[in-house]
BALOBA-1460 file (C-alpha; in Angstrom, 3 decimals):
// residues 115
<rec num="1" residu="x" x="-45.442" y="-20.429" z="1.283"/>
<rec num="2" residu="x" x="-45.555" y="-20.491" z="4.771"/>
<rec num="3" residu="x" x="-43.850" y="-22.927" z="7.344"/>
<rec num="4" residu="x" x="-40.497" y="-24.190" z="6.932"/>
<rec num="5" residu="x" x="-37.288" y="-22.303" z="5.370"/>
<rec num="6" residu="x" x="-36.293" y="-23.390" z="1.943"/>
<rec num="7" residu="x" x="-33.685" y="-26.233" z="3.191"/>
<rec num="8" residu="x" x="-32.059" y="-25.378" z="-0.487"/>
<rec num="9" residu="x" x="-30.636" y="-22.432" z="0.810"/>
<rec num="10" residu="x" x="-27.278" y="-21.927" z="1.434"/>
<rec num="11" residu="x" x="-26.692" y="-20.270" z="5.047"/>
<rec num="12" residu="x" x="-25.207" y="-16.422" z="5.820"/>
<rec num="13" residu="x" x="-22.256" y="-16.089" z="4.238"/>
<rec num="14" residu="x" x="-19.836" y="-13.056" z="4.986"/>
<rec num="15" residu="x" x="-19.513" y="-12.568" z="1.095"/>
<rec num="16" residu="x" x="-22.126" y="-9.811" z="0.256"/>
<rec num="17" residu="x" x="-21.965" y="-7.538" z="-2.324"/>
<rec num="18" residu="x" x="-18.358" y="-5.485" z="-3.165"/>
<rec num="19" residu="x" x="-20.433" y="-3.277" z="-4.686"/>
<rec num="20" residu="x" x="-22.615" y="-2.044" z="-1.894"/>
<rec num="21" residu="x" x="-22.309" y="1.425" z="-0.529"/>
<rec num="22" residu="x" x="-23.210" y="1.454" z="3.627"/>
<rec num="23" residu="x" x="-23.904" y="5.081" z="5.049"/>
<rec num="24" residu="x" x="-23.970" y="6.624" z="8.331"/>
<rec num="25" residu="x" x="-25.819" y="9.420" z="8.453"/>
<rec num="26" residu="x" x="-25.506" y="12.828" z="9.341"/>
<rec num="27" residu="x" x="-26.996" y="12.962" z="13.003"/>
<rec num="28" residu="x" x="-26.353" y="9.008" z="13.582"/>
<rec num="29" residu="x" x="-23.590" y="8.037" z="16.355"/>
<rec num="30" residu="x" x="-22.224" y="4.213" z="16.253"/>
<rec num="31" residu="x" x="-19.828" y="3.473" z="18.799"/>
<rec num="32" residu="x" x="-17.954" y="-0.557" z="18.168"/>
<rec num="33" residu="x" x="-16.313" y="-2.434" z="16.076"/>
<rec num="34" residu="x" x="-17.815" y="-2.859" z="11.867"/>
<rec num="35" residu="x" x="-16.618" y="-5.050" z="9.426"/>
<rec num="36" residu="x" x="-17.729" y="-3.706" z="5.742"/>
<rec num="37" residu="x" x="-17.439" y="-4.632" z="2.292"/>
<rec num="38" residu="x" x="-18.012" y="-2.493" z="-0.835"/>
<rec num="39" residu="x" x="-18.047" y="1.200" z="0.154"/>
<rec num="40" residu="x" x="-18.575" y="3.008" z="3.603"/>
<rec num="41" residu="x" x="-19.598" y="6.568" z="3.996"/>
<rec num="42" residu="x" x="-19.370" y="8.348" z="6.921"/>
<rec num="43" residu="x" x="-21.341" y="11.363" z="7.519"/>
<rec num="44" residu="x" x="-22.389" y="10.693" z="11.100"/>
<rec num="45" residu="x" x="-19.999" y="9.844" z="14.071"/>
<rec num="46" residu="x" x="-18.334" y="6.694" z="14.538"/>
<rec num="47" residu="x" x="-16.044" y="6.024" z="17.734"/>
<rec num="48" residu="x" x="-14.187" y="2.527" z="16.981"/>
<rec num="49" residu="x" x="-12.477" y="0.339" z="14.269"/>
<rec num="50" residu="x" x="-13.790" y="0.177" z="10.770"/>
<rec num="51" residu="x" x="-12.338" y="-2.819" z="8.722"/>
<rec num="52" residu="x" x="-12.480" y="-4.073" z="5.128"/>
<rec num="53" residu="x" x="-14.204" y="-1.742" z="3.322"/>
<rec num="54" residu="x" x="-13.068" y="-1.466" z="-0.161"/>
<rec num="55" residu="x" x="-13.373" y="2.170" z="-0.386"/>
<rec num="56" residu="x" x="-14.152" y="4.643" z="2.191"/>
<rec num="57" residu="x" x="-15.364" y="8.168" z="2.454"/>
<rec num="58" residu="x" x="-15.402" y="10.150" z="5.588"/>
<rec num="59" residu="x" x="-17.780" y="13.055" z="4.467"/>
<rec num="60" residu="x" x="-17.200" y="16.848" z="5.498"/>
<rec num="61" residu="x" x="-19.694" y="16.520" z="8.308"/>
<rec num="62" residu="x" x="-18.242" y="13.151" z="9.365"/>
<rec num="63" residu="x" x="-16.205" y="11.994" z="12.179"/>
<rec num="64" residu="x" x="-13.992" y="8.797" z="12.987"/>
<rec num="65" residu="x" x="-12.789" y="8.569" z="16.687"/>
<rec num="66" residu="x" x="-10.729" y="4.990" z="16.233"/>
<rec num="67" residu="x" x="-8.560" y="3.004" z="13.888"/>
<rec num="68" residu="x" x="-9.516" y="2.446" z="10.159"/>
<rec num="69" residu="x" x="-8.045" y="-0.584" z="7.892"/>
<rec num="70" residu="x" x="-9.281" y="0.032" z="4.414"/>
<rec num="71" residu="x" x="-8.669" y="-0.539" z="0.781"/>
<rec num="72" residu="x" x="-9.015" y="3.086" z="-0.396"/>
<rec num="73" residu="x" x="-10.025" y="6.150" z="2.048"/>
<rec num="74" residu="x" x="-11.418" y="9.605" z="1.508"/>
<rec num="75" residu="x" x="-11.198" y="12.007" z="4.108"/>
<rec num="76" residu="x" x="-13.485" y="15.159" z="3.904"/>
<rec num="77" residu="x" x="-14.225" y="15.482" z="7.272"/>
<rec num="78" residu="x" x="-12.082" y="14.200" z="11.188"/>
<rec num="79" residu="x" x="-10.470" y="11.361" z="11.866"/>
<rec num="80" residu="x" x="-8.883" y="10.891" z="15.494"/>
<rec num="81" residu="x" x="-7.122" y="7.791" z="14.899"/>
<rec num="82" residu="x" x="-4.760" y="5.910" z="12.532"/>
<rec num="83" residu="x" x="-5.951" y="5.261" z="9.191"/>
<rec num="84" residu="x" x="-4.244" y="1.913" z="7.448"/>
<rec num="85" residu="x" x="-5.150" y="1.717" z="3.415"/>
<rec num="86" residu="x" x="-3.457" y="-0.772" z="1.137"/>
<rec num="87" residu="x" x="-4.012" y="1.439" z="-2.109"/>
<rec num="88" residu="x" x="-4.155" y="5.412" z="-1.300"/>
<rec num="89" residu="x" x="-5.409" y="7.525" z="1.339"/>
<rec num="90" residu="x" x="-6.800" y="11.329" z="-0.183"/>
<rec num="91" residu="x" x="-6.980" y="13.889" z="2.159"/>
<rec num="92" residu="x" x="-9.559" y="16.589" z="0.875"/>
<rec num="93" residu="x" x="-9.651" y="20.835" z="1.617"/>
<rec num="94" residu="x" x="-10.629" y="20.992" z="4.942"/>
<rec num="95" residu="x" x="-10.445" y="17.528" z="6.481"/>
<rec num="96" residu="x" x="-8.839" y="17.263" z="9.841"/>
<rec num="97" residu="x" x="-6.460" y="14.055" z="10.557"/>
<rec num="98" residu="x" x="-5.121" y="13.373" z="13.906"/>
<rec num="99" residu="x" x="-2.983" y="9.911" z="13.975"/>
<rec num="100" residu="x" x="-0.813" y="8.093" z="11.844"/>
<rec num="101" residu="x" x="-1.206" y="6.752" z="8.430"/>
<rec num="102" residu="x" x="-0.134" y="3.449" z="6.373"/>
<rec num="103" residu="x" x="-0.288" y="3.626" z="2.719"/>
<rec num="104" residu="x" x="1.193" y="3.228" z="-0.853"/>
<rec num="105" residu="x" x="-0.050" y="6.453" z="-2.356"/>
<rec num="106" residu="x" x="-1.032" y="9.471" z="-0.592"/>
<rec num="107" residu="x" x="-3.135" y="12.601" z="-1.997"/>
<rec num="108" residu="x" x="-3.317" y="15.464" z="0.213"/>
<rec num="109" residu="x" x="-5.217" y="18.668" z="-0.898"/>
<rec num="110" residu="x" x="-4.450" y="22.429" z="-0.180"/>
<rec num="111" residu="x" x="-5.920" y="23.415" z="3.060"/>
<rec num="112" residu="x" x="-5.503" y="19.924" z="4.929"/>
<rec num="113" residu="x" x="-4.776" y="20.089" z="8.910"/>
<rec num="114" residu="x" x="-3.123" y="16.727" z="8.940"/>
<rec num="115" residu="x" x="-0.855" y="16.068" z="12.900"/>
């Protein structure tokens, strides 16, 4: 119960769950470099790179400052940056995109400011 670790165990492993959902918050600021699996919202700010999520959403009160590799993105809200997804990239009414984008499919909704 208390003393050493199991030795069983196997050590961290970068695997985690593909079926996870991570979320920044409204009001929360993260400034770096994230490496994700599963799915990523966004409804904070987040100045940097965001890589490897399998599907993420940038939420109308969210903003991206920085370059974002992905498998699938959503964007409700800003991204100032280049936006690199190997499936499709959906640009939603009111979402602001600054930068250049990489993708097979792209969806892109009335009302979209996209530069």
């Amino acid at each position: 119960m208390f003393g050493k670790e199991d030795e069983t165990r196997a050590p961290m492993e970068r695997s985690g769950d593909p079926n996870a959902t991570s979320i920044l918050a409204s009001g929360c600021r993260f400034k770096g470099e994230i490496e994700v699996q599963g799915t990523f919202r966004i409804e904070g700010e987040f100045e940097g790179t965001i890589r490897h999520p399998d599907h993420l959403v940038v939420g109308k009160t969210g903003h991206v400052k920085g370059s974002i590799y992905a498998k699938s993105a959503v964007i409700g809200g800003r991204v100032d940056g280049n936006v690199t997804a190997d499936d499709k990239i959906e640009l939603q009414s009111g979402s602001v995109l600054e930068g250049d984008i990489k993708t097979r499919r792209l969806v892109i909704d009335e009302g979209v400011v996209f530069e």
